[in-house]
N, C-alpha and C positions, 0 to 999 in steps of 0.2 A: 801471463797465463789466462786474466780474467779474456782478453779479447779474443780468444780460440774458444768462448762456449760456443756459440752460435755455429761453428762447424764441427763442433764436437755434436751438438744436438742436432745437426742435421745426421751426423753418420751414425749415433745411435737409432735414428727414425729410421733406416735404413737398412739397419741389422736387423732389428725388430722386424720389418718386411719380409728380409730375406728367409727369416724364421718360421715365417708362415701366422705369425697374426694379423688380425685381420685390419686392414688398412685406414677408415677413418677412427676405428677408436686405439690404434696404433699411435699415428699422428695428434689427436687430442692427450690420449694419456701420458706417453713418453715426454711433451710438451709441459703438461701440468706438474709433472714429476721434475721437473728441471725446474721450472716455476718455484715450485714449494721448498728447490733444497734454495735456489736461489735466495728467496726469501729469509730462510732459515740462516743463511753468510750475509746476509745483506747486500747482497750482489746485483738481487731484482727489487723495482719497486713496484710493491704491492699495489699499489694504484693502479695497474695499467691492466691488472686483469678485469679491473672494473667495466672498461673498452668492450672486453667482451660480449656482452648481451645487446649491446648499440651497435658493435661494427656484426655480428648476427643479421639482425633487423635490417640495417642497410644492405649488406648482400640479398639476402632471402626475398625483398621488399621489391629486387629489381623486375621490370616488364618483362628483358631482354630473354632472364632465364624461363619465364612459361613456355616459350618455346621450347625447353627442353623434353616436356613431356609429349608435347603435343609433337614434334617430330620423330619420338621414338613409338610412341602409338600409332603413326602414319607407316612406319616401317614394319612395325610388328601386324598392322592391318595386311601389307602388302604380303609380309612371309608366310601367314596362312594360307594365301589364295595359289591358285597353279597360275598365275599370270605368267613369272619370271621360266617357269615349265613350258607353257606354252609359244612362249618367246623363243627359248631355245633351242628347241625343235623347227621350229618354220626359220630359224635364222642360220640353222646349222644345214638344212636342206638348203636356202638360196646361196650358201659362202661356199657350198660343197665341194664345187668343182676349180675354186682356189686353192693355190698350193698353201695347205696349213689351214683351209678354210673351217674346219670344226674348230680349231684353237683363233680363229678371226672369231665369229662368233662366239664363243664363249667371251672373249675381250669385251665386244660390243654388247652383250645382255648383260655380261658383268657392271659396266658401266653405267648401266642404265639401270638394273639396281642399284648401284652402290649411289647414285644419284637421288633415286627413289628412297631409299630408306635411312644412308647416313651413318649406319653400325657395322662395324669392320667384319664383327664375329658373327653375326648374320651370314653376310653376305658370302665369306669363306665357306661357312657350314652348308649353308644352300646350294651355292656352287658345285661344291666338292658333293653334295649328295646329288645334286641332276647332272652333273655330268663329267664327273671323273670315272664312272663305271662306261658311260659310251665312248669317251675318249678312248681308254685302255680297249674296249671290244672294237674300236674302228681301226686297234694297230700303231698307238702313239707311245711314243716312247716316256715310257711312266715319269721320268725327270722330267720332258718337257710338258705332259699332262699337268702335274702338282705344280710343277713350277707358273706355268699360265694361273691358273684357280688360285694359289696363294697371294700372287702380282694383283690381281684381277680385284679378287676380295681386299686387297687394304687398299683400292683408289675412294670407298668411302670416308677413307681419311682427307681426303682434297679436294674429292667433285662437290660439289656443295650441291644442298643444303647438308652440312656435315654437321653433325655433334659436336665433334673436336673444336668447327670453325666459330660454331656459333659459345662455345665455352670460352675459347681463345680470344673471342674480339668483347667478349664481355671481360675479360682480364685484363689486355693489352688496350682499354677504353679507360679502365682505371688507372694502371701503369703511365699511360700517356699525360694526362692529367696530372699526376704527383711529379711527374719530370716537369711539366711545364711550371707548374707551381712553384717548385726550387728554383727555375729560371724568371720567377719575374713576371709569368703569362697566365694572367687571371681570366681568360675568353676566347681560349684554345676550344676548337672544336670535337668532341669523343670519338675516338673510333668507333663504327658502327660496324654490326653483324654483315651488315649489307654490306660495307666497303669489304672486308672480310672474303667474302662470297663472288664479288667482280673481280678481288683478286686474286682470286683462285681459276676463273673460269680460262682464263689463255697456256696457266700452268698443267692446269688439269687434260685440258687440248692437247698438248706438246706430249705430257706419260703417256697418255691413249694410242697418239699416231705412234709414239716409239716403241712401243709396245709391240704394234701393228706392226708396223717394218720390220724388228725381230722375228717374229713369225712367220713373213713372209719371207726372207732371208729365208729364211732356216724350211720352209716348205718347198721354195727354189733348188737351195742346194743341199739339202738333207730330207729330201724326197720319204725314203724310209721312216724317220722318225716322225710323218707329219704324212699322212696319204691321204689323199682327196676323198671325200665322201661324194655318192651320186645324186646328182639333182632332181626331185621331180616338180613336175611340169607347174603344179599345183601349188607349190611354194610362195613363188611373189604375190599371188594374193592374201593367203592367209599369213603371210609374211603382218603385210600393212595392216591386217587386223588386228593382229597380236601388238605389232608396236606402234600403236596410236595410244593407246591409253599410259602407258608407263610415259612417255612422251610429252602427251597434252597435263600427264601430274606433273611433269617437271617443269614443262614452261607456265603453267599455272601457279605455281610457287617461286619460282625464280624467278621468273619475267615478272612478276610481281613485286618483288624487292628489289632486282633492279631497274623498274621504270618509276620508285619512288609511290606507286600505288596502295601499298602497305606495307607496314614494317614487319618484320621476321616471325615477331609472335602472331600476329594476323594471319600471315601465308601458311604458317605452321598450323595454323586451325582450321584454313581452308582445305589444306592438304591433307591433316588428320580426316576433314569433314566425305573429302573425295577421293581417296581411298576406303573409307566407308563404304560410301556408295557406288565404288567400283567392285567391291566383293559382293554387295546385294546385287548389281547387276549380272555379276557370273556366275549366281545362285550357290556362292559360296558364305554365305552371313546366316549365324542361325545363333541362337542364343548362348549355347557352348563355347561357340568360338568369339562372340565378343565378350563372355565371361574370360576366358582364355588369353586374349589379347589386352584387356584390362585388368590383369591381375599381373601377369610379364610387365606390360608398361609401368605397374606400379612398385613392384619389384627394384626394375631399373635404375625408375626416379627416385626412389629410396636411397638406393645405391648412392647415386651422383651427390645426391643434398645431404645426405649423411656425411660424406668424405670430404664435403664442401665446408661443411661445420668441422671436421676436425682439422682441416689444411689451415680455416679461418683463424684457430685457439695454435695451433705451430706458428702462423705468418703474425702474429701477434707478439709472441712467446721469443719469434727470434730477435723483430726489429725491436721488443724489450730489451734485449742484450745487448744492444746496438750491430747488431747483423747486417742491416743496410747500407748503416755507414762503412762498414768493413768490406761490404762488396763493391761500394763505391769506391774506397779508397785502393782494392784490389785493380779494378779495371785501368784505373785514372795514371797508376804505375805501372801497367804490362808496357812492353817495349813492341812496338808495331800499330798501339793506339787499338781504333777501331776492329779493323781485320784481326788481331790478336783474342780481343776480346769475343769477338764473334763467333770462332773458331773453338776456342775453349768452352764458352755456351751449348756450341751444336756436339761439341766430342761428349760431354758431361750428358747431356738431353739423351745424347744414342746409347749411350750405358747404361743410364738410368731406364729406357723402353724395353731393357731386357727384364728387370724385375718390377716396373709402377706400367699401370696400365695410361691412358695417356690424360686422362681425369687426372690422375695424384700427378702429373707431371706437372699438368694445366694448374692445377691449383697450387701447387705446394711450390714450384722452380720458378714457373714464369714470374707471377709478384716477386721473389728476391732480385732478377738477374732483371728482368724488364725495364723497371723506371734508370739504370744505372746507363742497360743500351741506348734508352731512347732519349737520353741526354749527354748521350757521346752524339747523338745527332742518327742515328739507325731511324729507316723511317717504319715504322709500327704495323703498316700493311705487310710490308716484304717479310718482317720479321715474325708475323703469325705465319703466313706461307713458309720461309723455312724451316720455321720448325714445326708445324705440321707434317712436310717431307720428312723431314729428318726422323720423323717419329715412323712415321713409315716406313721407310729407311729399315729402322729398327725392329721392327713388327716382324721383316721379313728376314730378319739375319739370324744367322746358326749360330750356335745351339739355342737358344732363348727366343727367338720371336714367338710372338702369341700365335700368328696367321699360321706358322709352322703346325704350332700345336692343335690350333682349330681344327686342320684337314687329317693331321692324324688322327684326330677323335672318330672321324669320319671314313677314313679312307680304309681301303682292303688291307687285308693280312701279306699279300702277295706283294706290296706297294710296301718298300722299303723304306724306313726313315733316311738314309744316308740318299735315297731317292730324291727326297723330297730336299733335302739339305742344297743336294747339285742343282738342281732347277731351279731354284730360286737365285742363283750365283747370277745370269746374266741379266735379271731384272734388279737385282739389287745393282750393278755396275748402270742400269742404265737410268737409276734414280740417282745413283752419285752423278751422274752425267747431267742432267737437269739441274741438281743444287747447282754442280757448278756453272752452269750457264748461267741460271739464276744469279748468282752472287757476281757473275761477271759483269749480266745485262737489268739488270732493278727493274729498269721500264719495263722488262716484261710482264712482272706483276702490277706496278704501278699504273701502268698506261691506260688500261679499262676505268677504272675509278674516278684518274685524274678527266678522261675524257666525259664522261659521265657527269660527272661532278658540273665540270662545263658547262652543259647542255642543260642543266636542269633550270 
């Protein structure tokens, strides 16, 4: 019976969630409360809470995570301004005369937000407020309107520079390490943010285009549901004006980390630095609003390092029980090996995205299930990419995704939920469609990195 606490305290952590308290002092408290009966049977040794305030320090202490603020200040810079507004508008006039072309466009500004800023629920919100009401006025079919804008807003889950990727390659960088360590490898190289970020950028390519081809499909041969908007003349210029700066922020941050020019937290302060300077220059920066925007950012970061300290006292709490070895010894006996184990991870990940947001997933699941994968031999890039998707994946699925709930906070009275439910059905089929190719072809994630790596 002793060797079922650690999954017994994982589903009370869980219950407690589903209750409605609130989630890092959930995770620390239910943790400490299993601790202390522990203690009291002599079932835990009190020694190991000692760990505590050390394994703290060494988290909190990391470079990797300053980038967290500073990329969610970059994005909350971007959301005040009408950048992403004015994008839309001159990109929905030049796609206009394609079939499905206001639903291309929104794809394409979506992406290039969701690149720019990296936060799912941003990006949904914003979307759904600039242009879920001109969709519906231009005659689209409400399911395929929601359903775009919901797709649309969780690709900040995979285009990097994401939140999710740079949390994830800072976990599975640990993960990676503790595997190598039980095998004997004292001079394994970390996963980095960056590798993280190159191997996202081909998968990230692939949902965009397929994205794109459903659209166009669907503006081909469901003409109705998707009518052309009229072009004017005047478009492709103020076109390239509007998308040069959201552009030159990405490749200025990205191309940054992947040419090895600076690490994640560097580009993240450049990026914080020039989205600043991109709302001064479109005389949108005034003291309000960067009070405003640094008050949200700190909010945020609260948020993450709060939840981060209580995942750190649960990840603690469980491998006290000996929880690791139990997942270990779980995996090492499924029958199918690898593929088995992998599969139960991503089913587990997608249930659990319907009630943890993808922070308590990152923190609290990946350290149990991680170092067990990445020494069945999974390699560590591909497996922050899957389950990134897979979180996404889940974001988007009914009843329970977030991205659902985001656009109804947003969306008309007229604009039905069971609306929003069905449009989201062929983009969630065409992200199961990617994992699987994913899982079929590795190098597709792998191949940027490894090439990269090469080269340097």
């Amino acid at each position: 019976m002793i060797e079922w606490i650690p999954f017994l305290l994982f589903l009370c952590v869980c219950a407690a969630l589903m209750l409605g308290y609130p989630v890092a002092f959930t995770l620390a408290g239910v943790s400490l409360w299993f601790a202390g009966i522990g203690i009291i049977s002599g079932h835990f040794n009190p020694q190991d809470l000692l760990y505590i305030s050390e394994r703290l320090f060494g988290v909190y202490s990391k470079n990797t995570l300053v980038a967290v603020p500073l990329f969610i200040f970059m994005g909350v810079m971007l959301e005040r301004t009408k950048l992403a507004e004015e994008l839309l508008e001159n990109m929905a006039q030049a796609c206009g005369r394609l079939p499905a072309g206001l639903g291309i466009s929104v794809v394409l500004v979506g992406t290039l937000l969701a690149a720019s800023t990296g936060i799912v629920g941003a990006t949904v919100v914003t979307m759904g407020l600039m242009s879920l009401p001109t969709m519906l006025k231009q005659g689209y079919c409400p399911k395929l309107a929601t359903g775009t804008i919901c797709a649309t807003g969780t690709l900040g889950q995979i285009i990097p520079p994401s939140i999710a990727l740079v949390l994830l390659g800072d976990i599975l960088s640990n993960a990676y390490q503790q595997a190598q360590l039980q095998q004997g490898i004292f001079n394994a190289a970390p996963v980095s943010v960056g590798d993280l970020f190159m191997g996202a950028v081909v998968p990230g390519f692939i949902l965009v285009l397929l994205y794109l081809i459903y659209l166009l499909a669907t503006g081909v041969f469901k003409g109705a549901t998707a009518p052309r908007v009229e072009c004017e003349s005047k478009a492709k210029s103020q076109l390239w004006l509007s998308i040069l700066p959201p552009v030159m922020l990405i490749v200025l941050v990205l191309g940054s980390i992947i040419s090895g020019l600076a690490t994640p937290t560097e580009a993240a302060a450049v990026g914080a630095l020039a989205a600043t300077l991109l709302a001064l220059a479109k005389k949108q920066l005034s003291l309000g609003i960067l009070k405003g925007v640094m008050q949200t950012t700190t909010k945020i970061t609260c948020m993450v390092f709060t939840i981060l300290l209580g995942a750190s006292i649960f990840s603690l709490v469980f491998i006290g029980y000996g929880g690791k070895e139990l997942i270990e010894q779980f995996f090492a006996t499924l029958p199918g090996g690898v593929f088995s184990a992998m599969l139960i991870v991503m089913v587990v990940i997608f249930l659990l995205g319907f009630i943890l947001d993808f922070i308590e997933i990152t923190f609290v699941v990946v350290p149990l299930v991680g170092p067990a994968l990445l020494m069945m031999g999974v390699d560590p890039i591909w497996l922050g990419i899957m389950i990134a998707l897979n979180l996404q994946t889940s974001f988007l699925t009914p009843p329970f995704g977030f991205a659902l709930f985001y656009l109804r906070g947003v969306a008309p009275k007229s604009v039905k939920t069971s609306d929003i439910y069905r449009g989201v059905a062929p983009f969630i089929g065409i992200q199961v469609l990617l994992m699987t190719i994913l899982a079929l072809k590795p190098e597709l994630v792998t191949w940027l990195p490894d090439a990269i790596s090469a080269a340097r």
